[in-house]
C-alpha positions as CSV (number, residue, x, y, z in Angstrom):
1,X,-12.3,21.6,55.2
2,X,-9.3,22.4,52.4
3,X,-8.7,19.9,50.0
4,X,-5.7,18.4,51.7
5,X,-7.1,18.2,55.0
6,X,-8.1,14.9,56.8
7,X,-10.5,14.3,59.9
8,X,-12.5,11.7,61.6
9,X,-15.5,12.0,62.2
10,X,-18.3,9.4,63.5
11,X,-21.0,7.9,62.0
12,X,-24.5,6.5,62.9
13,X,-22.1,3.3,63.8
14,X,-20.0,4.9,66.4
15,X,-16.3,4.1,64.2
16,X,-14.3,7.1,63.1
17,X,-14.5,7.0,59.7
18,X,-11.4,8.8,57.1
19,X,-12.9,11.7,55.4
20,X,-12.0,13.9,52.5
21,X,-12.9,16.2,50.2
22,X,-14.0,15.2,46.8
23,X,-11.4,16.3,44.5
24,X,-14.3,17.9,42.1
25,X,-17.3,19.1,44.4
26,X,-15.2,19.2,47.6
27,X,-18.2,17.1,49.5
28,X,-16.7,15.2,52.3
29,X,-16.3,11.7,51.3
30,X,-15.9,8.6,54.0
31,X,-13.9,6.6,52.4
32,X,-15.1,3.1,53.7
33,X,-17.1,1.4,51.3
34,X,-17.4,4.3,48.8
35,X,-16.4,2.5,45.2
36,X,-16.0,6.0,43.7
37,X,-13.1,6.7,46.4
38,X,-11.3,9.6,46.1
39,X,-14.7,10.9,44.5
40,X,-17.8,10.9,46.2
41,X,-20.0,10.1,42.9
42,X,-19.8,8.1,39.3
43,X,-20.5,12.2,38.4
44,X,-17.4,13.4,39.7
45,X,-14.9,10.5,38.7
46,X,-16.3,10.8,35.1
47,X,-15.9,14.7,35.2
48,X,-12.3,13.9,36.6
49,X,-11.2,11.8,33.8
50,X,-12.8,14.2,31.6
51,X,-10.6,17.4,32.6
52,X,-7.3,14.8,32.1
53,X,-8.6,13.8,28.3
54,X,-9.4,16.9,27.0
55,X,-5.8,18.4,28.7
56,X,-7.3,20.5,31.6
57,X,-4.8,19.1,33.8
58,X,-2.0,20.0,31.6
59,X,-0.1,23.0,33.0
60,X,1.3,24.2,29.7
61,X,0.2,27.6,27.8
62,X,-1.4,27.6,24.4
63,X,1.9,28.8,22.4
64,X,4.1,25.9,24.3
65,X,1.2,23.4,23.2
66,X,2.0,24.8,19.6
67,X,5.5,24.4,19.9
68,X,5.1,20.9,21.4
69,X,2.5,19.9,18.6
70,X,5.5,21.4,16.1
71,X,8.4,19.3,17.6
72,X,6.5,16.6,17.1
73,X,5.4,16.8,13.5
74,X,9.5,17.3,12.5
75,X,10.9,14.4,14.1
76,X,8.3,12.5,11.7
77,X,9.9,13.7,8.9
């Protein structure tokens, strides 16, 4: 199962449940009921957040962080 996929599947109750992949792990998640939805733990929300505080996430190189950390500084003075 890819990330972007979606299936049913059935559960000890007989109802087809929406599963996905934990965006972290990658662990099929049912979504009913889960209070971490899209994640499928408190572990992987928190090491979710994590990668967007500390600018994992953020698709820019190391010189055009630079540059963006020096634009900023000049239109303080």
């Amino acid at each position: 199962m890819t990330h972007l996929e979606d299936e049913l599947v059935q559960t000890g109750r007989m109802v087809a449940e929406r599963v996905r992949p934990c965006p972290v792990c990658k662990k099929p998640v049912i979504f009913r009921e889960n209070p971490h939805r899209p994640f499928c733990s408190r572990r992987c929300k928190l090491l979710d957040l994590s990668a967007w505080l500390t600018g994992e996430y953020f698709g820019l190189t190391e010189q055009e962080m630079q540059a963006l950390e020096g634009d900023t500084t000049r239109q303080g003075d």
